[in-house]
C-alpha positions as CSV (number, residue, x, y, z in Angstrom):
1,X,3.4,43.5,6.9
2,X,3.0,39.9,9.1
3,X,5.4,37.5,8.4
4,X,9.4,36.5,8.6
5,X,12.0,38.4,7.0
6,X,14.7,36.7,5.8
7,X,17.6,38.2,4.4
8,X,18.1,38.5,0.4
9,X,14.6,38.0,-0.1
10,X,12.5,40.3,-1.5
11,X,9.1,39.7,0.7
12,X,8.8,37.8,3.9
13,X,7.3,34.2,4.7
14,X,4.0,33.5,5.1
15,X,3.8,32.6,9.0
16,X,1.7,29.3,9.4
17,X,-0.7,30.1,11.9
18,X,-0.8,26.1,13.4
19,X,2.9,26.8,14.9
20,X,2.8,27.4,18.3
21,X,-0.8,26.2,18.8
22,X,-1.8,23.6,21.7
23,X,-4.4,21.6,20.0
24,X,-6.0,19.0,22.5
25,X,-2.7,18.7,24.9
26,X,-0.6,19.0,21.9
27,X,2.0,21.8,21.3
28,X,2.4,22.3,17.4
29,X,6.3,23.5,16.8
30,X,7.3,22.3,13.4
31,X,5.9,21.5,9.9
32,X,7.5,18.4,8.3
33,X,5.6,18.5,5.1
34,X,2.7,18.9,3.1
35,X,0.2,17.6,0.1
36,X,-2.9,15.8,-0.8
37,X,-3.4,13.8,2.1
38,X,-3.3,16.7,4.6
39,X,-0.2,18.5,7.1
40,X,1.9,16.8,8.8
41,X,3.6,19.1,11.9
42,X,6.4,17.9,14.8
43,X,4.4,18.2,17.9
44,X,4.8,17.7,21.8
45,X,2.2,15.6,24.0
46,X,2.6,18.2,26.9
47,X,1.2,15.6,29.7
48,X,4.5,13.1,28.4
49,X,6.3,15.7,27.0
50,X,6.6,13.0,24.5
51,X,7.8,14.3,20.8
52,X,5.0,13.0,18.1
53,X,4.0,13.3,14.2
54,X,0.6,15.7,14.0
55,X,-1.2,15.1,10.9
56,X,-3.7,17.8,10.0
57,X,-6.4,15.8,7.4
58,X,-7.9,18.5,4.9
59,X,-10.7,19.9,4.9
60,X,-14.1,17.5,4.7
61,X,-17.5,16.9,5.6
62,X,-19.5,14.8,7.8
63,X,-18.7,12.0,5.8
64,X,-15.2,11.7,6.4
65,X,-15.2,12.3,9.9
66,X,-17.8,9.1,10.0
67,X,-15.1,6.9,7.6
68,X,-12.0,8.4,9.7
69,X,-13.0,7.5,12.8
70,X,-13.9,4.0,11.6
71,X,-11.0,3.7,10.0
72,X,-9.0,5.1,12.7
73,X,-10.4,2.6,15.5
74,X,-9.4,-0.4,12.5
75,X,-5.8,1.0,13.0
76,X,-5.1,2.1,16.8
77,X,-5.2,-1.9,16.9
78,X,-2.3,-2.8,14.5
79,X,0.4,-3.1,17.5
80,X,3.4,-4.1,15.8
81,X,7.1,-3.4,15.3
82,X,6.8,-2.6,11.6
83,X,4.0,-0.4,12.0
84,X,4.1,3.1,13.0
85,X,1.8,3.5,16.1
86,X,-1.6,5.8,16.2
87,X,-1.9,7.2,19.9
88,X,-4.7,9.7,19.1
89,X,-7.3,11.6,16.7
90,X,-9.8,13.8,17.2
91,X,-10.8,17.2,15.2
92,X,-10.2,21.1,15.5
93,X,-11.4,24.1,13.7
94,X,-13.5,21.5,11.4
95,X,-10.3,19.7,10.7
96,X,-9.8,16.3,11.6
97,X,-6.2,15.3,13.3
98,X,-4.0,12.1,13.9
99,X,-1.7,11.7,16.3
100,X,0.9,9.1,15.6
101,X,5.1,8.0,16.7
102,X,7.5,10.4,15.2
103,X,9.7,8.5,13.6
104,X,13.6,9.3,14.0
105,X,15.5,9.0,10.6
106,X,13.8,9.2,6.8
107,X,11.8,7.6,4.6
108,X,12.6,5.2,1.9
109,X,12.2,7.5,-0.3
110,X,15.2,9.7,0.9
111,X,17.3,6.5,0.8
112,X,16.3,6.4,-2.7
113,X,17.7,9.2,-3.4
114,X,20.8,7.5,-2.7
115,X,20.7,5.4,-5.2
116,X,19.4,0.9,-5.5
117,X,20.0,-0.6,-2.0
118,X,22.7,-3.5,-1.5
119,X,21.0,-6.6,-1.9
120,X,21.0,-7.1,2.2
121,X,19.9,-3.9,2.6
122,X,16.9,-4.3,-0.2
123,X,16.2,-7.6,1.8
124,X,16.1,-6.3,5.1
125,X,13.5,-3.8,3.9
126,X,11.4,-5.8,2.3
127,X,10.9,-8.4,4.9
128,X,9.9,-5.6,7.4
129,X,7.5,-4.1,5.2
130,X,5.7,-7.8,4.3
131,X,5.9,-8.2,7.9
132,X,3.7,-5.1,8.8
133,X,1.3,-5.9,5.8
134,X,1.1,-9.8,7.7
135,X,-0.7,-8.0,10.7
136,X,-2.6,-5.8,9.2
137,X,-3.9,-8.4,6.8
138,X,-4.6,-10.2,9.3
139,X,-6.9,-7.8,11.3
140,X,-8.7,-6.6,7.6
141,X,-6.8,-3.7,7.0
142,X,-5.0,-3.2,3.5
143,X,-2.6,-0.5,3.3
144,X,-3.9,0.9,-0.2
145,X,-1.3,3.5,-1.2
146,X,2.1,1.6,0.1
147,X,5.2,3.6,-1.8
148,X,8.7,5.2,-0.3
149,X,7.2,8.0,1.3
150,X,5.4,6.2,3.8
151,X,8.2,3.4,4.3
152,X,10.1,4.8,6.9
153,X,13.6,3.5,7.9
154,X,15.2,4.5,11.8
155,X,17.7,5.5,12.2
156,X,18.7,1.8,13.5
157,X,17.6,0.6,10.2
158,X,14.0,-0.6,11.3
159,X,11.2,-0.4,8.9
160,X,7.9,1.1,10.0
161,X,5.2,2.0,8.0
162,X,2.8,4.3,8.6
163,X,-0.9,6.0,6.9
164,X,-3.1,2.5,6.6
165,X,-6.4,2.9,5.0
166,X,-6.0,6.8,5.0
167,X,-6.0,7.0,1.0
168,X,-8.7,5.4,1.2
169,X,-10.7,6.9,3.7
170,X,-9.9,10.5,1.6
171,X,-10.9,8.6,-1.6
172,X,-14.3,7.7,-0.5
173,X,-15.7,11.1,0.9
174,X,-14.6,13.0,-2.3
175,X,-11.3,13.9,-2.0
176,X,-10.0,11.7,-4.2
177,X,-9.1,14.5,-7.1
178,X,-7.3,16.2,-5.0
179,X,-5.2,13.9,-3.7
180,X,-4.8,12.4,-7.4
181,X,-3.3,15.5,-8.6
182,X,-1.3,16.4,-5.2
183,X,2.8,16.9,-6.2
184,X,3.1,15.1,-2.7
185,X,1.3,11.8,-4.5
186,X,2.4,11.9,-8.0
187,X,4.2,8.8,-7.8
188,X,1.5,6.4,-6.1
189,X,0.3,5.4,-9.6
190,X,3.2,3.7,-10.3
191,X,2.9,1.7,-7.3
192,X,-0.9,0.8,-7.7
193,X,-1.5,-2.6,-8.7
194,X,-3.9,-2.9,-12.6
195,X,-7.4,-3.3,-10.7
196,X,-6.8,-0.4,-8.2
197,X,-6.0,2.2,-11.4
198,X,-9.2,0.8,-12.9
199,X,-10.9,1.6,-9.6
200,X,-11.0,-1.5,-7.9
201,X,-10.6,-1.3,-4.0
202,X,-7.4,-1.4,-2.3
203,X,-6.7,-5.5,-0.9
204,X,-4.1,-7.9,0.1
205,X,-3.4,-8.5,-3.6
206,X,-3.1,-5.1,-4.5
207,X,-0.8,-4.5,-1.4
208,X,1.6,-7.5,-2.5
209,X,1.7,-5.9,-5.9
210,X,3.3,-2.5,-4.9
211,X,5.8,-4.1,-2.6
212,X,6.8,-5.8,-6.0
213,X,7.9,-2.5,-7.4
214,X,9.1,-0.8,-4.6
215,X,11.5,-4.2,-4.0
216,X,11.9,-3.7,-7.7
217,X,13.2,0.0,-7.4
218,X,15.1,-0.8,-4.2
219,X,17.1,-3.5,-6.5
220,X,17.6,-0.8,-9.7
221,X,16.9,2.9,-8.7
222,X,14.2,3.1,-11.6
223,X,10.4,1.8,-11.3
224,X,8.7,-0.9,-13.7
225,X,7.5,1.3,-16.5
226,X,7.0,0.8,-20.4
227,X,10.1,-1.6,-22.0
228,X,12.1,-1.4,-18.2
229,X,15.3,-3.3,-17.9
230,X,15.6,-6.3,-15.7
231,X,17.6,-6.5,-12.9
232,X,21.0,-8.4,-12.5
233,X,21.0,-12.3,-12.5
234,X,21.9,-11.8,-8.3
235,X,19.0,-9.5,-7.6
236,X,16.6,-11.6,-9.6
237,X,17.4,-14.4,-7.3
238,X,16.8,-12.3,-4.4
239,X,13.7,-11.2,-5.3
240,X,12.6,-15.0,-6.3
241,X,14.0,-16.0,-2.7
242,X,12.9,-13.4,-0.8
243,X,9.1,-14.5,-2.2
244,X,9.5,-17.9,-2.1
245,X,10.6,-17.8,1.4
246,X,7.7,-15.3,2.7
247,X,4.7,-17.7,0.9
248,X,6.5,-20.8,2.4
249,X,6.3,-19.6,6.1
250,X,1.9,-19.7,5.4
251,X,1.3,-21.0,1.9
252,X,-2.6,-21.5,2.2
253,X,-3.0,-18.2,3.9
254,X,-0.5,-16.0,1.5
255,X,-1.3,-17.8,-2.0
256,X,-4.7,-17.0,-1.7
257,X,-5.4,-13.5,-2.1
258,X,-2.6,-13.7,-5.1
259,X,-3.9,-15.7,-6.9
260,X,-7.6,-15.1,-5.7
261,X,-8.2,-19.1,-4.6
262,X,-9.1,-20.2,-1.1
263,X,-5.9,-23.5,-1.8
């Protein structure tokens, strides 16, 4: 019988039969996890020899290969600190593929898991992920599905964020159920602003609204739902600062698409 044994258990592991490929200069060695929105493997760029996420996409037709690509070109141009950098894409076995920066350290979400964040560190956090949004705002490209699990913190302490537009490029070519009822998802809901569960499309507005309640969770440990509690007096003001300050630096620009006026 193909697979791995291990010991106690009763049958063996399924082998995953994308380790140990070499997929367009690529050397796939490790999965880091999986759901909805595709595979994601620890890879090796064999001309650098460069370590590098590989995300497998699932399965779809012509359509989203046509929005992927587009998408994709929209996003190999957001060079920024904050932003977790796209080196490559392309397609195997009718799959399509991004190549991106591996990351070294965890995502918010693991911090989470932690328990809230110290104020500084909440603060820090937030100004790296409204930083990244800045850029890509600037060059048209909403996140649309900004939670935890795509926040990622080095192990430094630098926020990058990674996946923009690809909820939305898997919404639109009819993958959408699937990724709705994913395990890997289940919490984007919560983080989606009232329009986008109503179907709106994902914006700047709707962008600003989930790092709300992710600066809201960082602060408490629990998201915004039904009769929540509020936060202390301290992180209130933090929050109230931290906003203040970010609209100050470019009112016209950042008031607009909140409160949907050109000021």
């Amino acid at each position: 019988m193909c697979g791995k044994w291990v010991r106690g258990e009763e049958r063996p592991l399924a082998v995953d039969p994308w380790i140990g490929r070499e997929v367009a200069g690529y050397r796939i060695e490790e999965r880091l996890g999986s759901g909805g929105e595709g595979d994601v493997y620890r890879a090796t760029q064999l001309s650098f020899g460069r370590p590098v996420a590989f995300r497998l996409l699932p399965e779809g037709d012509a359509g989203l290969a046509a929005r992927f690509d587009r998408q994709g070109d929209a996003t190999a141009k957001l060079s920024h600190p904050n932003i977790v950098k796209v080196f490559d894409r392309g397609s195997v076995d009718g799959r399509r593929f991004i190549v991106m920066e591996l990351v070294a350290g965890g995502t918010l979400r693991d911090r989470l898991a932690r328990g809230p964040l110290p104020e500084a560190e909440a603060r820090s956090i937030a100004k790296g992920i409204l930083a990244a949004l800045e850029l890509a705002h600037a060059c048209d490209v909403p996140h649309g599905d900004l939670r935890p699990e795509n926040v990622f913190v080095t192990r430094e302490g630098q926020v990058k964020i990674a996946d923009f537009g690809l909820l939305s490029v898997l919404a639109e070519t009819g993958i959408q159920s699937r990724i709705a009822h994913s395990a890997t998802v289940a919490g984007t809901f919560e983080y989606m602003a009232p329009e986008r569960r109503s179907g709106g499309e994902a914006g700047i507005a709707a962008d600003l609204y989930s790092v709300g309640v992710i600066l809201f969770e960082m602060l408490t440990g629990e998201l915004p739902i039904g009769r929540f509690r509020l936060p202390a007096m301290p992180a209130l003001v933090l929050a109230a600062v931290l906003a203040v300050e970010w609209i100050a630096a470019a009112p016209r620009r950042r008031l607009a698409p909140v409160l949907g006026l050109v000021l």
